[in-house]
C-alpha positions in Angstrom: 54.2 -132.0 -96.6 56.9 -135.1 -96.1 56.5 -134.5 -92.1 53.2 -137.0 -92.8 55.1 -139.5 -94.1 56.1 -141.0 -90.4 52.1 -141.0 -89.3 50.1 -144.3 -90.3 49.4 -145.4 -93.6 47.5 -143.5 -96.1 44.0 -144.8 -95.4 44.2 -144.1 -91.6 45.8 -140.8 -92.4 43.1 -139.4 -94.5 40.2 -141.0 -92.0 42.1 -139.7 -89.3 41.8 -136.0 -90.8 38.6 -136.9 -91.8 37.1 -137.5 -88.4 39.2 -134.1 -87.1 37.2 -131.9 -89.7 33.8 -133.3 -89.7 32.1 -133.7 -86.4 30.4 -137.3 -85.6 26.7 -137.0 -86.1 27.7 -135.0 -89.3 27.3 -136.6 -92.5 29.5 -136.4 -95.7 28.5 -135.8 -99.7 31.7 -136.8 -101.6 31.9 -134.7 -104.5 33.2 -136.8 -107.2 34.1 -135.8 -110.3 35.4 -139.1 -111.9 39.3 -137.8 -112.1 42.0 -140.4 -110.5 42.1 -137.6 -107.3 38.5 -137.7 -106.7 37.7 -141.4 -106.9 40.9 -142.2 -104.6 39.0 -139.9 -101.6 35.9 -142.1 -102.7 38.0 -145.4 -102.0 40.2 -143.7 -99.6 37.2 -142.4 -97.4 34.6 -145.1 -97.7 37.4 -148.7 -96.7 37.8 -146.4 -94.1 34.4 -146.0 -92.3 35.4 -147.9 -88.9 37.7 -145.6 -88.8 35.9 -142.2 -88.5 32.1 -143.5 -88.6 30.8 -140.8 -91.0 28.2 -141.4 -93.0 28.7 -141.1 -96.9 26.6 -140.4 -100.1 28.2 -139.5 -103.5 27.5 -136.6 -106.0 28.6 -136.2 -109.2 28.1 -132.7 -111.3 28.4 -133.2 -115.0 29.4 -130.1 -116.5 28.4 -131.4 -120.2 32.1 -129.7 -121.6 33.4 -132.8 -122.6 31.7 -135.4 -125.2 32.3 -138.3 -122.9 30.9 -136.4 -119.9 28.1 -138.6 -119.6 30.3 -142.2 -119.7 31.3 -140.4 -116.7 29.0 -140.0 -114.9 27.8 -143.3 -115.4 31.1 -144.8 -114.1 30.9 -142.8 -111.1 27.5 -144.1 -110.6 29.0 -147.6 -110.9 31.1 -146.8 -108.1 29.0 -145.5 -105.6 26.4 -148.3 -106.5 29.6 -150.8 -106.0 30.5 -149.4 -102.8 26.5 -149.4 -101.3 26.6 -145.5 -101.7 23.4 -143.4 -102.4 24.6 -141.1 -106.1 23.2 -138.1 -106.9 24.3 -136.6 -109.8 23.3 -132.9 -111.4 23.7 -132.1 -115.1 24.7 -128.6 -116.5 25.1 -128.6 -120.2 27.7 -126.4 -120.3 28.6 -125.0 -123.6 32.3 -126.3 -125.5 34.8 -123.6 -124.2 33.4 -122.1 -120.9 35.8 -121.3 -118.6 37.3 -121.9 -115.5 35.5 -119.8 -113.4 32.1 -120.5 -114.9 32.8 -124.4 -114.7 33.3 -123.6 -111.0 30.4 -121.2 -110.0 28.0 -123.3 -111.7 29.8 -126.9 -110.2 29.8 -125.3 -106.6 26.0 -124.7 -107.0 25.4 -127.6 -108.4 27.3 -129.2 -105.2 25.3 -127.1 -103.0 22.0 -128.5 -104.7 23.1 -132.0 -104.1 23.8 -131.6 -100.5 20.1 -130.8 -99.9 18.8 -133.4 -101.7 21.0 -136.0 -99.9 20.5 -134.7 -96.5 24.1 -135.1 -95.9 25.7 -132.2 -93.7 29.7 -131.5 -95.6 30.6 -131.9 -99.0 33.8 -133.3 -99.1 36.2 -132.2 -101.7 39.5 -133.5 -103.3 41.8 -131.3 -103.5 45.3 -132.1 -102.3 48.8 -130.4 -101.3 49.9 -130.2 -105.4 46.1 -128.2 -105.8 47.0 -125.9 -102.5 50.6 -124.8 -103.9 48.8 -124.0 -107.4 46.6 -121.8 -106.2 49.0 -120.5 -103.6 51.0 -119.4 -106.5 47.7 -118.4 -109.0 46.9 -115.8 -106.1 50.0 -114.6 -106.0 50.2 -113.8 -110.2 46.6 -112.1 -109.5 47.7 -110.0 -106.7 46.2 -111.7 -103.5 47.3 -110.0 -100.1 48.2 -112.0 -97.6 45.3 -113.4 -96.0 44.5 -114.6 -99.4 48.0 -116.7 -100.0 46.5 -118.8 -97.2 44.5 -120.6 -99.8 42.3 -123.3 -99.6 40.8 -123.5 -95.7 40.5 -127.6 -94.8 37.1 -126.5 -93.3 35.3 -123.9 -94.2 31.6 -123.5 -94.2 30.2 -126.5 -95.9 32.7 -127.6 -97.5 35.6 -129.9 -96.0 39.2 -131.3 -97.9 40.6 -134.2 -96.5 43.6 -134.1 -98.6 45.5 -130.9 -98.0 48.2 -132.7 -96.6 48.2 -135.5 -99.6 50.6 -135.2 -102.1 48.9 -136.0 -106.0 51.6 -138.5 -106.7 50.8 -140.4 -103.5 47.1 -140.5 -104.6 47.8 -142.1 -107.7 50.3 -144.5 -106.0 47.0 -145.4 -103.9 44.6 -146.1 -107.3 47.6 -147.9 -108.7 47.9 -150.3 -106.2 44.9 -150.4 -105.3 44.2 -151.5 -109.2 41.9 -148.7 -109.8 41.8 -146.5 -112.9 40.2 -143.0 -113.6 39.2 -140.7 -116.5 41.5 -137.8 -116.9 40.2 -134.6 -117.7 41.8 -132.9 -120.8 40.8 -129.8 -119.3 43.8 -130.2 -117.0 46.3 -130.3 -119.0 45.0 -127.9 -121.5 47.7 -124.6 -121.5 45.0 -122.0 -122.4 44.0 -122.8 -119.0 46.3 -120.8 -116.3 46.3 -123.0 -113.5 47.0 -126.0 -116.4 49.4 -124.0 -117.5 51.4 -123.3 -114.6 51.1 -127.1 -113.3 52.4 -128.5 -116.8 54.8 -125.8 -117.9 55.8 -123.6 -115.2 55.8 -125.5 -112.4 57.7 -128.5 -113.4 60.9 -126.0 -114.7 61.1 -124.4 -111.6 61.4 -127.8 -110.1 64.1 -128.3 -111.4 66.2 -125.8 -109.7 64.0 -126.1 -106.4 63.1 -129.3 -105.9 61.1 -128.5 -102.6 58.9 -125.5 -104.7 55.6 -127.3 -103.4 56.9 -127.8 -100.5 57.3 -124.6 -99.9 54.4 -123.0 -101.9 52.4 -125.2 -99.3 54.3 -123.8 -96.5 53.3 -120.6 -97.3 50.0 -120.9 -97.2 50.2 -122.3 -93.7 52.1 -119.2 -92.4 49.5 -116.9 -94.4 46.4 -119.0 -92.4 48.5 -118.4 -88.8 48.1 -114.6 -89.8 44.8 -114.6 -90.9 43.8 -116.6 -87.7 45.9 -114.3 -85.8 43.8 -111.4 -86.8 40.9 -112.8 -86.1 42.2 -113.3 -82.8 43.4 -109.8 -82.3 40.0 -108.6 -83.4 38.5 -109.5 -79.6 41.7 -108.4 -77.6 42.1 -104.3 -79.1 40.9 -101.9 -76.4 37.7 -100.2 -77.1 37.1 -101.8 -80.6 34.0 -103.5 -79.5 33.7 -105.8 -82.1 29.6 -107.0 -82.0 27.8 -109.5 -84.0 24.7 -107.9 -85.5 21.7 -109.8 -86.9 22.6 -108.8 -90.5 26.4 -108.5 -89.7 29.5 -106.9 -88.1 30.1 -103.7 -86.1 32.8 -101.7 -84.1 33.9 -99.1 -82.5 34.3 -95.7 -85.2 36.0 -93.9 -83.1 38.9 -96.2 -81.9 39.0 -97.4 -85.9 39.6 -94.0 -86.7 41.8 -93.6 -84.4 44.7 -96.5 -86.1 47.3 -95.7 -88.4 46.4 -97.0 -92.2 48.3 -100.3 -91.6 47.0 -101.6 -88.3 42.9 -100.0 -89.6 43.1 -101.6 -92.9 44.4 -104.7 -91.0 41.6 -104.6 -88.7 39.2 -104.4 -91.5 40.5 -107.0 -93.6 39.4 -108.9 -90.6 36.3 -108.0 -89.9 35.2 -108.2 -93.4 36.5 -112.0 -93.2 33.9 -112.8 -90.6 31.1 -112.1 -92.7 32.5 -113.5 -95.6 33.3 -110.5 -97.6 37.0 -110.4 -99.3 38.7 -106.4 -98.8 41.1 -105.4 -101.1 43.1 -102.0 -101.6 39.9 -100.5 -103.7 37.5 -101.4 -100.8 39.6 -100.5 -98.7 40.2 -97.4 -99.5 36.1 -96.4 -100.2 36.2 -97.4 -96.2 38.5 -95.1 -95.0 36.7 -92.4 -97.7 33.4 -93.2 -95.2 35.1 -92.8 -91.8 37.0 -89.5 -93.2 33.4 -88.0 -94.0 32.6 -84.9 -92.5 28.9 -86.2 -92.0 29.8 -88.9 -89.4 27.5 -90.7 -91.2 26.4 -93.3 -94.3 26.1 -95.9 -96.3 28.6 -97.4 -99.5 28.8 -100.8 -101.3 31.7 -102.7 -100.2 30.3 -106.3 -102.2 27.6 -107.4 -104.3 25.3 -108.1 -100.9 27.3 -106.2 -98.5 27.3 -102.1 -97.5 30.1 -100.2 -95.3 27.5 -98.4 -93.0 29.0 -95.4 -90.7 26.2 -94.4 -88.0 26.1 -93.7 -84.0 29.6 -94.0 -83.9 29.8 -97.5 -85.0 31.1 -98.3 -88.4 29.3 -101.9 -89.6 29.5 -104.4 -92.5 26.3 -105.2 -93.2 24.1 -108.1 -95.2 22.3 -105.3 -98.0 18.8 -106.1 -98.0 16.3 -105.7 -100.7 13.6 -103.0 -100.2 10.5 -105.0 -100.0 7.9 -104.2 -98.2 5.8 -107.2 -96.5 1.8 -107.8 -97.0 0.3 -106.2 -93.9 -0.9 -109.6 -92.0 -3.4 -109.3 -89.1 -3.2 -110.4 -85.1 -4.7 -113.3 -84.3 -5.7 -114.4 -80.4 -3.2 -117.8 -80.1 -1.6 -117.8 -83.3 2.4 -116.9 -84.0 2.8 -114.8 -86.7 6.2 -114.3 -88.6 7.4 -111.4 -90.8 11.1 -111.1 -91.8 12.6 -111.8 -88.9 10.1 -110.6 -86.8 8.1 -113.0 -84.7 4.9 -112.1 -83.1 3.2 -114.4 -80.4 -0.7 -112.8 -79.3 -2.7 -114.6 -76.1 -5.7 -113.5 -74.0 -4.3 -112.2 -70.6 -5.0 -109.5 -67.9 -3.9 -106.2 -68.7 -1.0 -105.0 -66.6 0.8 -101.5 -66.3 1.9 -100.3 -70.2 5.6 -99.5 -70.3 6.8 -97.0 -73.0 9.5 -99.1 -74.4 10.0 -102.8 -75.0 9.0 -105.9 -76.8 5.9 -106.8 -75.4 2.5 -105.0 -75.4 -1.0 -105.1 -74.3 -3.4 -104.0 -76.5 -7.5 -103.5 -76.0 -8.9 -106.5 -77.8 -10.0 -105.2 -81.7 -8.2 -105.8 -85.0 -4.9 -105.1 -85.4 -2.0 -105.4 -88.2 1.4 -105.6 -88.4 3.3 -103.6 -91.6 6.3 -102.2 -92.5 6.4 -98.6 -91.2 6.2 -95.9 -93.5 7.5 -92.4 -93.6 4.8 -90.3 -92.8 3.8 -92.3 -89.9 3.0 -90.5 -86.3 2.8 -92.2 -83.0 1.6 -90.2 -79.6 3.9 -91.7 -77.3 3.0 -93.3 -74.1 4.3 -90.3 -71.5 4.8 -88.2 -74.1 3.3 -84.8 -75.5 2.2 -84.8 -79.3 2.2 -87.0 -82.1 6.0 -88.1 -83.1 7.3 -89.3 -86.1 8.0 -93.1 -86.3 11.5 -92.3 -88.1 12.7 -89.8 -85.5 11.8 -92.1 -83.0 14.0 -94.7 -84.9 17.0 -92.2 -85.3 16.9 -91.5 -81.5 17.2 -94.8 -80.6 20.1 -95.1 -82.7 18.9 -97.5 -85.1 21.2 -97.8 -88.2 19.7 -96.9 -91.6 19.9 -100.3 -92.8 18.0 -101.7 -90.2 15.2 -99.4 -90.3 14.2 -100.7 -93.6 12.5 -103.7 -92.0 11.1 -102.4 -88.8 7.4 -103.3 -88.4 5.0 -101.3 -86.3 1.3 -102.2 -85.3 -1.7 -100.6 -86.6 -5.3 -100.2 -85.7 -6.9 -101.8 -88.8 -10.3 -99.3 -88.2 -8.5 -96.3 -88.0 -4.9 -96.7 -89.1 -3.4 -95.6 -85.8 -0.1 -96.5 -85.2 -0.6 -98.1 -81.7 3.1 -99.9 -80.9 6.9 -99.8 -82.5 8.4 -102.9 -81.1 11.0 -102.3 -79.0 10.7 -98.4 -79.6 7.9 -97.1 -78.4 3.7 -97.9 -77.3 1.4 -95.4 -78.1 -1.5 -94.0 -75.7 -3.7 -95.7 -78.1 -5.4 -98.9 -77.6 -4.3 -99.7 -74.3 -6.3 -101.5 -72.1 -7.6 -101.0 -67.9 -5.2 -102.4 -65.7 -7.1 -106.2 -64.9 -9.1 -106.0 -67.5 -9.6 -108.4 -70.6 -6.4 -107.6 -73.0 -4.3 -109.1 -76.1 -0.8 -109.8 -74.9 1.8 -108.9 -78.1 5.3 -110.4 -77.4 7.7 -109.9 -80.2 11.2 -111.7 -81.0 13.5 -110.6 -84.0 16.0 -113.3 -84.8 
């Protein structure tokens, strides 16, 4: 953390990082709680505009925990105001005594709330070096693997932290000379708290036999990141892994997983489930490698609250669970664009041309039409084909996952109830029109 010491001075420092993490036509919410860390990145970030030419707004969640919560919030209105900033501000009323984690959960929606309302792009947080070694060492009492020691990201998703590299008595160096003073949350140094706890008892005790503890609580989470990044790395360079991006998610390989030894598959895993967002620890880990030892080849098991382990066609995927709900059947219209899930159908007069069996396009005979959900006793008499076929074999054969069956659409004759086209599966002998003649052109485009 010293080696910044030798770069410019504070203000160009923190602009300087600033303009690294957020891109130039991006635009900033300052999340600003009214502590003295907080309202230095408000002074810090906004004397330095020239400097990285981002454009600022302020937002302020009041949890309602405190009795003076509201004085708060007004001062940091006052401050924004001061500065020319746009402030929006979101009240919680939080009951006395809710904990840390609640505070959070309900302050990080809050934040996301605000950032829609002020059309900014990044909500900027404060957290510093002194926060990154506390929860360096708070994921370590809990447990965290390695990949989790890395901490606090300075970029991730939405949300950006200028400060990593900032030491907490350097910020309030900054307010002090820059004659600036702040409300201090009692919260933080309350011991019932753990992370209070360890910052006002633990960590100060330790100092004094290792001076350089931060330090090197800080450093660890930089190695721990160069892992983690490593991995991610690694992910596109292992032979035959075939790591895909699905629309709902993540897939590889089976087979080759299979194939590792615990260490390198659980590695690999870890990994994967870090792309989509989802966190795997020993428990999931191990209901994984339960799935790819089944004797089925085959299913399905929660690995998150939103997130399933799926093991079909070879591939083993991490995918985005989606609720069973089955859309309003919607009718074709000649020149209108019709969207369902993710499916997006486009219908205009043409000539008829030569029907294909598979595809994403079709030309039907002109006559009323809808789009559903398909169903499980539906039967479609394949274009080629002999015989009527079910709609889910048809789905099985093309190797459609299970959880991506749920949403597949087909189209209907409204008069008769016909199943006259799967997208991208199969077209039915059904409804299709003379080569040259008159004819509705379907095109359809799943994001």
């Amino acid at each position: 953390m010293n080696a910044t010491r030798d770069e410019a001075d504070l203000p160009a420092r923190v602009a300087q990082r600033l303009a690294r993490l957020v891109g130039p036509s991006e635009s900033c919410l300052l999340a600003v709680s009214g502590g003295p860390d907080s309202l230095a990145l408000l002074d810090l970030v906004h004397r330095t505009t020239p400097l990285h030419g981002r454009r600022l707004a302020v937002g302020h969640v009041d949890h309602g925990i405190s009795p003076g919560s509201a004085a708060v919030a007004r001062e940091v209105a006052r401050a924004a105001v001061a500065r020319g900033l746009t402030f929006h501000i979101r009240a919680l009323g939080l009951p006395a005594g809710s904990s840390e984690t609640v505070a959070r959960r309900a302050r990080r929606s809050a934040l996301r709330q605000l950032l829609a309302e002020s059309g900014a792009d990044m909500i900027v947080l404060a957290h510093h070096a002194d926060d990154q070694a506390e929860t360096v060492l708070l994921r370590l009492l809990h447990g965290s693997g390695p990949a989790g020691l890395a901490a606090m990201a300075p970029r991730r998703g939405i949300w950006v932290r200028p400060l990593l590299g900032v030491r907490r008595a350097e910020l309030a160096a900054y307010l002090a000379t820059r004659g600036l003073s702040a409300w201090h949350d009692p919260a933080n140094i309350d011991p019932r708290h753990l992370r209070s706890w360890l910052r006002e008892a633990v960590l100060p005790v330790v100092a004094e036999r290792l001076p350089t503890v931060m330090e090197r609580l800080v450093r660890s989470a930089d190695l721990a990141a160069l892992a983690r990044a490593g991995w991610q790395q690694a992910l596109g360079q292992l032979d035959g892994l075939d790591v895909t991006r699905e629309s709902n998610g993540i897939s590889v390989a089976a087979p080759v997983l299979q194939g590792y030894r615990s260490p390198l598959r659980h590695a690999v895993l870890a990994a994967l489930g870090r792309r989509v967002g989802v966190l795997l620890g020993a428990g999931r880990l191990r209901a994984v490698d339960r799935l790819l030892r089944g004797v089925a080849g085959s299913g399905r098991i929660t690995i998150a609250r939103s997130w399933e382990a799926e093991l079909s066609f070879g591939r083993l995927a991490f995918v985005e669970a989606q609720p069973d709900v089955d859309p309003s059947p919607q009718l074709l219209v000649v020149g209108a664009t019709l969207t369902i899930g993710r499916a997006t159908f486009r219908v205009r007069a043409a000539s008829a041309v030569e029907p294909t069996r598979a595809g994403w396009a079709a030309d039907l005979t002109p006559g009323a039409y809808v789009v559903r959900a398909w169903r499980p006793g539906d039967r479609i008499t394949p274009l080629g084909g002999r015989g009527s076929r079910a709609v889910a074999v048809l789905l099985r054969e093309a190797a459609v996952p299970p959880s991506a069956r749920r949403g597949r659409l087909v189209v209907v004759s409204e008069q008769d109830a016909t199943v006259v086209w799967v997208p991208g599966i199969c077209r039915s002998v059904a409804a299709i029109p003379p080569e040259g003649t008159e004819a509705w052109h379907v095109e359809c485009a799943v994001s």
